[in-house]
N, CA, C and O atoms as a GROMACS GRO file, in nm:
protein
  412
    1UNK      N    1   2.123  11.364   6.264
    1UNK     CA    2   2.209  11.472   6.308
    1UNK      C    3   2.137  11.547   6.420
    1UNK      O    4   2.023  11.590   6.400
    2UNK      N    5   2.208  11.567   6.549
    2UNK     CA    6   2.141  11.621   6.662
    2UNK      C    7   2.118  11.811   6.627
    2UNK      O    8   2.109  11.848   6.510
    3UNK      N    9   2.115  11.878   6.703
    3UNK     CA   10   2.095  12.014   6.684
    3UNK      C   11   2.218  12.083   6.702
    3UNK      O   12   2.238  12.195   6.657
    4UNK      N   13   2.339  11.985   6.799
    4UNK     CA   14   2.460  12.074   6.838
    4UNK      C   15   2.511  12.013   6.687
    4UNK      O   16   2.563  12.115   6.642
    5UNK      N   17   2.524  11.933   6.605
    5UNK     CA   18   2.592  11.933   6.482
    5UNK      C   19   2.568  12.008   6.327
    5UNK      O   20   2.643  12.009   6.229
    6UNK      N   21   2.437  12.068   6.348
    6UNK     CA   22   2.333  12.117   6.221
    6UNK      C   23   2.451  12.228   6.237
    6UNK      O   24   2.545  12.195   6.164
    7UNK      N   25   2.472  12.325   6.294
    7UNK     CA   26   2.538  12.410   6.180
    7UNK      C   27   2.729  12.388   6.161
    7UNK      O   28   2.804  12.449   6.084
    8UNK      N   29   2.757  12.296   6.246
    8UNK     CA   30   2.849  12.249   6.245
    8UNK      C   31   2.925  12.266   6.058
    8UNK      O   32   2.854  12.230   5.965
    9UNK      N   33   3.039  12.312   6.034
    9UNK     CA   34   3.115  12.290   5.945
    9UNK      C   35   3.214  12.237   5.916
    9UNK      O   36   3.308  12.281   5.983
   10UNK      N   37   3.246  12.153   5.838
   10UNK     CA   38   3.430  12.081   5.850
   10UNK      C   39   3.507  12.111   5.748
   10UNK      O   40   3.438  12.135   5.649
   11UNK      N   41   3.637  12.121   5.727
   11UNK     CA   42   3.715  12.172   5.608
   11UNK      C   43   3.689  12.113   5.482
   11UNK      O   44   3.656  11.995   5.471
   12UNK      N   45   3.704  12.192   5.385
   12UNK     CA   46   3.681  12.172   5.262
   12UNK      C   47   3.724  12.014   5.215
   12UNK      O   48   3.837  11.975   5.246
   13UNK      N   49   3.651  11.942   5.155
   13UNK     CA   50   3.713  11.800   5.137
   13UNK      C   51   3.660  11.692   5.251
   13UNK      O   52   3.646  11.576   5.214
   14UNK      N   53   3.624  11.732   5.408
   14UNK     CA   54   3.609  11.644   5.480
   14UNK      C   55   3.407  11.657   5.495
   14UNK      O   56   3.337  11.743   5.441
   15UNK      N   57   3.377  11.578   5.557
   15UNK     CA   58   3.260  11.524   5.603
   15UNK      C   59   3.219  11.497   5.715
   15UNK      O   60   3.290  11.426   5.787
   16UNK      N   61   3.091  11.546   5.764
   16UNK     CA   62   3.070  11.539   5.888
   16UNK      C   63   3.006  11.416   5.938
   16UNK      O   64   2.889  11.421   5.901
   17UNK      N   65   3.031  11.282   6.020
   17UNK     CA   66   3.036  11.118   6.055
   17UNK      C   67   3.039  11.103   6.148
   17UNK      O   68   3.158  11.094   6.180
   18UNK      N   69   2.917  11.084   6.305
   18UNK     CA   70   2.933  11.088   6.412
   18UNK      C   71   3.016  11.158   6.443
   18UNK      O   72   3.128  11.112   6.462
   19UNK      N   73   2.983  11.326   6.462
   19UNK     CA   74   3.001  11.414   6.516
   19UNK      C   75   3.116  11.470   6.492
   19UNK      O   76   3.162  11.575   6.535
   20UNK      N   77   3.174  11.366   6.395
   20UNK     CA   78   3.371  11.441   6.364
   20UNK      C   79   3.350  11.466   6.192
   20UNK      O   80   3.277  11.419   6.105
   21UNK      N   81   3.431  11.540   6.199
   21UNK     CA   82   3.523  11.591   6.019
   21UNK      C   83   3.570  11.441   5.987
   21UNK      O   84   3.623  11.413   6.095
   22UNK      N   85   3.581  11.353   5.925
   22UNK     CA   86   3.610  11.283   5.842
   22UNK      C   87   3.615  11.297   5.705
   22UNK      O   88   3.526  11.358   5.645
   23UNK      N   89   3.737  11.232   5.631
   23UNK     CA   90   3.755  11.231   5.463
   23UNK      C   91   3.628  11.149   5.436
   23UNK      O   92   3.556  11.087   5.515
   24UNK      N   93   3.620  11.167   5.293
   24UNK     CA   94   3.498  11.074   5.316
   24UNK      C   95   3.536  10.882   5.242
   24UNK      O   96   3.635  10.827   5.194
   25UNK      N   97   3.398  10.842   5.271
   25UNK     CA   98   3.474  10.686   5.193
   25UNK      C   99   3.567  10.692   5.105
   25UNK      O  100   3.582  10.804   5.057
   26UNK      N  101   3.647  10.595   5.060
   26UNK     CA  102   3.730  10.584   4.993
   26UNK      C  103   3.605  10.446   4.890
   26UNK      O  104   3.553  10.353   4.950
   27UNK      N  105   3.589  10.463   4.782
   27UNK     CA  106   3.502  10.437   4.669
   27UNK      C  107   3.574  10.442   4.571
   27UNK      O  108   3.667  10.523   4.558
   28UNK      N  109   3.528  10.324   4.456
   28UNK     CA  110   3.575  10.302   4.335
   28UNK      C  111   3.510  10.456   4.254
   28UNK      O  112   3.562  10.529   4.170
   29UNK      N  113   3.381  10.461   4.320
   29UNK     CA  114   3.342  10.603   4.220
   29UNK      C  115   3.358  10.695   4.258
   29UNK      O  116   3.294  10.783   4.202
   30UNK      N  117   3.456  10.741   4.379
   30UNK     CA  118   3.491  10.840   4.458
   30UNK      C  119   3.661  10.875   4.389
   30UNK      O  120   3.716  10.985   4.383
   31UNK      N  121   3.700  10.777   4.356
   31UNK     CA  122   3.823  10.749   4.288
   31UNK      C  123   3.795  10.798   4.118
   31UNK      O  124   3.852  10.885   4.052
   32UNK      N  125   3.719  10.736   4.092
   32UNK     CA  126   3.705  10.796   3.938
   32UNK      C  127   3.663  10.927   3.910
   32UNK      O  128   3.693  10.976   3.802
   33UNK      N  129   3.577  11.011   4.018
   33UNK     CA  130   3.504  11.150   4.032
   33UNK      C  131   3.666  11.191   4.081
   33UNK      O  132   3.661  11.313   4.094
   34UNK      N  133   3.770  11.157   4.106
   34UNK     CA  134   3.816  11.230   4.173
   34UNK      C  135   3.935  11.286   4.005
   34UNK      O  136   3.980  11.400   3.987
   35UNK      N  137   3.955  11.169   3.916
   35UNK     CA  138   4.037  11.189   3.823
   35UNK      C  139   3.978  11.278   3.766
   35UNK      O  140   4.031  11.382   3.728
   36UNK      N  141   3.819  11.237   3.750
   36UNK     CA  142   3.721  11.333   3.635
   36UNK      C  143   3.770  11.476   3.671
   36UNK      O  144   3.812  11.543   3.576
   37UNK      N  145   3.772  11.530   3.791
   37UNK     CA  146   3.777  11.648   3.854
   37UNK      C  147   3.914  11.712   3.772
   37UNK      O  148   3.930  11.812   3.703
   38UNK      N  149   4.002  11.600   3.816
   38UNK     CA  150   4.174  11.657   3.815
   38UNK      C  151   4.138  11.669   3.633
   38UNK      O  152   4.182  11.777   3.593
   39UNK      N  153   4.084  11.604   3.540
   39UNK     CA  154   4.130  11.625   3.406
   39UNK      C  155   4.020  11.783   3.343
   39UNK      O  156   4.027  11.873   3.259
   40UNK      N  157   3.930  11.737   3.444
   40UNK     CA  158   3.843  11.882   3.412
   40UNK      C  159   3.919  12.046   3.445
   40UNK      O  160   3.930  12.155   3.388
   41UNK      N  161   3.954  11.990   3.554
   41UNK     CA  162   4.048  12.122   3.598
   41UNK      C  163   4.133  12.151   3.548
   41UNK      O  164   4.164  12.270   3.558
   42UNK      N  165   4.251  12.031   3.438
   42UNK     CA  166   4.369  12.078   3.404
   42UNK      C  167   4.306  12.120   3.224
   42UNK      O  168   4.378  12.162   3.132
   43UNK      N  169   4.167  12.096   3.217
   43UNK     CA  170   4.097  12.161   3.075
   43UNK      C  171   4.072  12.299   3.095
   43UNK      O  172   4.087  12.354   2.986
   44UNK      N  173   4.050  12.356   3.156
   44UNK     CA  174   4.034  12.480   3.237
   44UNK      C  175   3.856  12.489   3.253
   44UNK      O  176   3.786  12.586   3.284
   45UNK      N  177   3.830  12.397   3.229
   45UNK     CA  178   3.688  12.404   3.274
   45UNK      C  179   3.624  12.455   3.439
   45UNK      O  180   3.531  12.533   3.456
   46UNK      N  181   3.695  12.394   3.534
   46UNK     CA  182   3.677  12.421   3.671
   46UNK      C  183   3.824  12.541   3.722
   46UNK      O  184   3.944  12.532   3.696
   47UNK      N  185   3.765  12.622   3.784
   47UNK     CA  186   3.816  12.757   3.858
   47UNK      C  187   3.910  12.687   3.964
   47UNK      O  188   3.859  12.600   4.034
   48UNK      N  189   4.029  12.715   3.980
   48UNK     CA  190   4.116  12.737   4.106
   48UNK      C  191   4.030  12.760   4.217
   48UNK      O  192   3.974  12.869   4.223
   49UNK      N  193   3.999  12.637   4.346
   49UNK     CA  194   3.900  12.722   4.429
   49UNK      C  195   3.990  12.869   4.505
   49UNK      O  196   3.935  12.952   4.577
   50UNK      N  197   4.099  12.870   4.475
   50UNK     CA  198   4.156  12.986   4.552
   50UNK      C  199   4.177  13.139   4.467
   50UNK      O  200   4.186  13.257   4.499
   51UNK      N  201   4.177  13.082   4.375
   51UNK     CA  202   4.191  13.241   4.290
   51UNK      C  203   4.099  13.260   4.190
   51UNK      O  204   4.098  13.361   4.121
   52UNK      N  205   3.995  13.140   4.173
   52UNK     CA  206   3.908  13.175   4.098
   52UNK      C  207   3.958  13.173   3.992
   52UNK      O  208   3.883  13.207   3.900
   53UNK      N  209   4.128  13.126   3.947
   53UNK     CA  210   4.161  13.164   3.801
   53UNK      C  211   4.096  12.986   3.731
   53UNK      O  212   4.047  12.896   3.798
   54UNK      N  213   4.119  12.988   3.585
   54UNK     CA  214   4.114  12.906   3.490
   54UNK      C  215   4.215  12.875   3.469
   54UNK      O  216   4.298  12.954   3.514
   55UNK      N  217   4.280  12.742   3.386
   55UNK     CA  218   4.377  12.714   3.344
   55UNK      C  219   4.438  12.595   3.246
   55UNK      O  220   4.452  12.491   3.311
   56UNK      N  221   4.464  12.586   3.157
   56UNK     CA  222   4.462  12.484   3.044
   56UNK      C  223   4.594  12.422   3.039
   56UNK      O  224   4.688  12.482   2.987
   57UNK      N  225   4.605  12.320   3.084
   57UNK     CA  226   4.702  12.228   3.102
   57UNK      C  227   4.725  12.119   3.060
   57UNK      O  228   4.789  12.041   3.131
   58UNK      N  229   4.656  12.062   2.873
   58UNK     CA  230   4.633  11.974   2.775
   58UNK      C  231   4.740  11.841   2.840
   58UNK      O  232   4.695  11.727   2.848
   59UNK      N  233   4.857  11.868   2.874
   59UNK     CA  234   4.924  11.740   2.938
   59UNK      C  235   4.870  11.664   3.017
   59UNK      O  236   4.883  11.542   3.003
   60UNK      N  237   4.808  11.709   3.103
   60UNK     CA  238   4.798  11.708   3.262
   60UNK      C  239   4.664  11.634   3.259
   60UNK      O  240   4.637  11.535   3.328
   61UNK      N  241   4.558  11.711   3.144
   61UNK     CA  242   4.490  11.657   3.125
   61UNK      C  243   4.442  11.502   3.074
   61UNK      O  244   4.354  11.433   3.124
   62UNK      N  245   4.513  11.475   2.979
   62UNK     CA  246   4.542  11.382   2.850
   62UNK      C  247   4.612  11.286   2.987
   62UNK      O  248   4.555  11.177   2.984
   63UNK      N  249   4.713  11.290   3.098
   63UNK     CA  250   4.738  11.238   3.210
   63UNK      C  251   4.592  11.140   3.253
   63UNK      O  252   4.548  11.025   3.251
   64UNK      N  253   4.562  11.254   3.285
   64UNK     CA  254   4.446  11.237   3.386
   64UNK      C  255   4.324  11.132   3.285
   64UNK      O  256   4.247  11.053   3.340
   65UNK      N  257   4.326  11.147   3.185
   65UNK     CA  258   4.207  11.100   3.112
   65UNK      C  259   4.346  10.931   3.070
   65UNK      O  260   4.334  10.849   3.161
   66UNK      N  261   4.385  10.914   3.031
   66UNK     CA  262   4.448  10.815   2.979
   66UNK      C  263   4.507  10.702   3.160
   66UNK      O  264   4.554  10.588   3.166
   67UNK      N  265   4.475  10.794   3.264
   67UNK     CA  266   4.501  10.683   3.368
   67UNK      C  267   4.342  10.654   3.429
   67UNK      O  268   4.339  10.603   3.541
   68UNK      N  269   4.187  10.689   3.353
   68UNK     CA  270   4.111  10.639   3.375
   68UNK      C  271   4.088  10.531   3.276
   68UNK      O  272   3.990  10.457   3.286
   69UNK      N  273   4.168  10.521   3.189
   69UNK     CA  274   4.138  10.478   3.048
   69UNK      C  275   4.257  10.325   3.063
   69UNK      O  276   4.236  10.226   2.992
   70UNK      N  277   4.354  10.330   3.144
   70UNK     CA  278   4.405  10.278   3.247
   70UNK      C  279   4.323  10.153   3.301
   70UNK      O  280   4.304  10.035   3.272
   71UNK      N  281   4.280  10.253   3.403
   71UNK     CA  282   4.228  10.178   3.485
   71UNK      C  283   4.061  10.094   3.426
   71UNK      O  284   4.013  10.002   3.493
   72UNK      N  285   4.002  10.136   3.318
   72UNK     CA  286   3.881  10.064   3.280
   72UNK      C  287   3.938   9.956   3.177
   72UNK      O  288   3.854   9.886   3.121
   73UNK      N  289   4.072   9.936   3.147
   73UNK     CA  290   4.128   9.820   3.107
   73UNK      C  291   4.162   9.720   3.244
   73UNK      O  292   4.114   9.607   3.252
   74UNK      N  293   4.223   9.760   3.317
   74UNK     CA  294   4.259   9.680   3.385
   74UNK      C  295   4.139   9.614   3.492
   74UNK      O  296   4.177   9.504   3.532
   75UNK      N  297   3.997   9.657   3.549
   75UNK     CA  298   3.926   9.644   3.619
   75UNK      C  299   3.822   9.568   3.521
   75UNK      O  300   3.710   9.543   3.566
   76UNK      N  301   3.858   9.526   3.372
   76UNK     CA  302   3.759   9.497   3.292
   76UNK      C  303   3.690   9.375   3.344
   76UNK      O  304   3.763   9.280   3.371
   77UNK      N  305   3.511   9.357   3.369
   77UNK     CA  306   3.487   9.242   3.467
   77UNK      C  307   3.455   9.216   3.551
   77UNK      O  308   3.376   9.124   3.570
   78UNK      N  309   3.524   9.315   3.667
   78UNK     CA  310   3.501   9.320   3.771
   78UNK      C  311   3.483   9.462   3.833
   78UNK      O  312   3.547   9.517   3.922
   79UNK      N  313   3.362   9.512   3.751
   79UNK     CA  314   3.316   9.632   3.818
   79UNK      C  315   3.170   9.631   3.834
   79UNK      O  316   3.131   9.557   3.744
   80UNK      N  317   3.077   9.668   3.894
   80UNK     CA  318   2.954   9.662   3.943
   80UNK      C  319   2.935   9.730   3.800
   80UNK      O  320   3.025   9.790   3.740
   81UNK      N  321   2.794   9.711   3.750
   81UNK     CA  322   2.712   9.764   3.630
   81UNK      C  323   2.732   9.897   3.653
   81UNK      O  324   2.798   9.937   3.558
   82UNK      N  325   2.704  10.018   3.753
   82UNK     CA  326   2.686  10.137   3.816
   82UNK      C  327   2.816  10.197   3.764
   82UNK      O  328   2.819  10.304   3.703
   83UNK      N  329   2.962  10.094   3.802
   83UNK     CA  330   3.092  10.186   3.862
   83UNK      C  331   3.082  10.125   3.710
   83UNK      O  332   3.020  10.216   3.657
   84UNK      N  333   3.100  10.042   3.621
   84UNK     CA  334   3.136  10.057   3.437
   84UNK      C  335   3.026  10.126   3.412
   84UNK      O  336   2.982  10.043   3.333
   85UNK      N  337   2.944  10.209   3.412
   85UNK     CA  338   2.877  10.321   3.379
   85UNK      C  339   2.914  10.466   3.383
   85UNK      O  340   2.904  10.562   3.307
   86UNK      N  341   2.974  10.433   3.535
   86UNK     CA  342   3.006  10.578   3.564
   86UNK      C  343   3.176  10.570   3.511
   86UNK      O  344   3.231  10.678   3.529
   87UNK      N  345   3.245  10.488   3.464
   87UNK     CA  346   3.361  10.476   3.389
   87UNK      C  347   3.369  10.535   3.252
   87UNK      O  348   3.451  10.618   3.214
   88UNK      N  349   3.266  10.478   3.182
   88UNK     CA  350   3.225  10.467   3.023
   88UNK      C  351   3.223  10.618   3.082
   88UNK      O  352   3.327  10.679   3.106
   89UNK      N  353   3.069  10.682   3.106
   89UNK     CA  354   3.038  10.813   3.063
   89UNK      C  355   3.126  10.920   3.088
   89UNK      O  356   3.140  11.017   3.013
   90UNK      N  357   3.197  10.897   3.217
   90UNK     CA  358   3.327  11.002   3.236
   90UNK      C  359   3.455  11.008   3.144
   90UNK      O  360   3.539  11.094   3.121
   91UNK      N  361   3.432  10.875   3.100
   91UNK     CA  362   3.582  10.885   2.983
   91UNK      C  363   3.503  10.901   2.852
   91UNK      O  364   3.567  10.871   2.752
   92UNK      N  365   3.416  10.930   2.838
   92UNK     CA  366   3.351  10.946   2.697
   92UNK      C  367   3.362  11.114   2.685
   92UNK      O  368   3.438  11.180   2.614
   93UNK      N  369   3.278  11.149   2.762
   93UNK     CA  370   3.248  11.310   2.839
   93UNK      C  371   3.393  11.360   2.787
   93UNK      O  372   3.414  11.439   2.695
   94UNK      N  373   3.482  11.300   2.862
   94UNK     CA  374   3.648  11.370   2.863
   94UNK      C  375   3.712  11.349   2.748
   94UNK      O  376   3.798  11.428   2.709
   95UNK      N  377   3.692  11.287   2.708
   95UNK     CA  378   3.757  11.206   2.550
   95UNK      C  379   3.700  11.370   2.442
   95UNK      O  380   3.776  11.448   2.383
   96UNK      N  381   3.556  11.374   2.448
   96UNK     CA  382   3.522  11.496   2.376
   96UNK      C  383   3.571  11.638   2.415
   96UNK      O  384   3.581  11.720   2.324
   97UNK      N  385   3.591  11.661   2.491
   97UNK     CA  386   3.652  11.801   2.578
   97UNK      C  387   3.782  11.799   2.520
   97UNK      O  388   3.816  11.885   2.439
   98UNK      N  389   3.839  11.728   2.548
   98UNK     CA  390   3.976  11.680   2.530
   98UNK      C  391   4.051  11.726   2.355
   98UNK      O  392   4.157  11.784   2.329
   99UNK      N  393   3.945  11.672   2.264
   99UNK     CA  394   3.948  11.642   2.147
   99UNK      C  395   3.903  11.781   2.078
   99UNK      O  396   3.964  11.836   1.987
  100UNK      N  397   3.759  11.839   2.153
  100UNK     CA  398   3.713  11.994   2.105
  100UNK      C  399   3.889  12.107   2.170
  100UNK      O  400   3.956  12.170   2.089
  101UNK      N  401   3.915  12.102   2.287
  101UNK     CA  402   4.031  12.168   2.297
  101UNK      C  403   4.180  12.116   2.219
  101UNK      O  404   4.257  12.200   2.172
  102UNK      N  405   4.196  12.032   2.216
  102UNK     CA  406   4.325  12.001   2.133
  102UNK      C  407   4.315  12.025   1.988
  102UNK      O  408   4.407  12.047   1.910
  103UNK      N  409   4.220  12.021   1.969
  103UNK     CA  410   4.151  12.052   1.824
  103UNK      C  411   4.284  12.058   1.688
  103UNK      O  412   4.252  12.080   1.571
   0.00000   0.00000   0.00000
């Protein structure tokens, strides 16, 4: 990174990639961090970045966790050791959250 890009900033979500804002890769574990996020958020675990509120949305959640649960059926095989790691522990993680709030 040269010196005209160091304090350089790009919008929330994008990445800075020869000198431009870019989304960033599109990744099998960029894809699964991205569900983890959506089922964490609809647990109310993670804050609204805009209002800072919380919010518990057990559907939305149970959504979100049952289309990773989805997808580690259907990819069974053909996932690098790393990305069925980072599968297992995110749907394990969520499975308990899930189960302590629905209680």
């Amino acid at each position: 990174m040269d010196k005209a890009e160091e304090g350089r900033k790009c919008p929330e979500g994008q990445v800075l990639k020869d000198g431009k804002c870019v989304m960033p890769e599109v990744s099998f574990n960029a894809f699964v961090m991205s569900l983890n996020t959506a089922a964490l958020y609809h647990c109310g675990e993670l804050a609204d970045p805009e209002t800072g509120e919380t919010h518990k949305e057990l559907v939305l959640a149970k959504h979100a966790i049952d289309t990773l649960d989805l997808l580690k059926k259907k990819t069974a095989g053909n996932l690098t050791r790393d990305e069925e790691n980072l599968l297992e522990t995110v749907l394990y993680d969520l499975k308990l959250r899930y189960v302590k709030l629905a209680g």
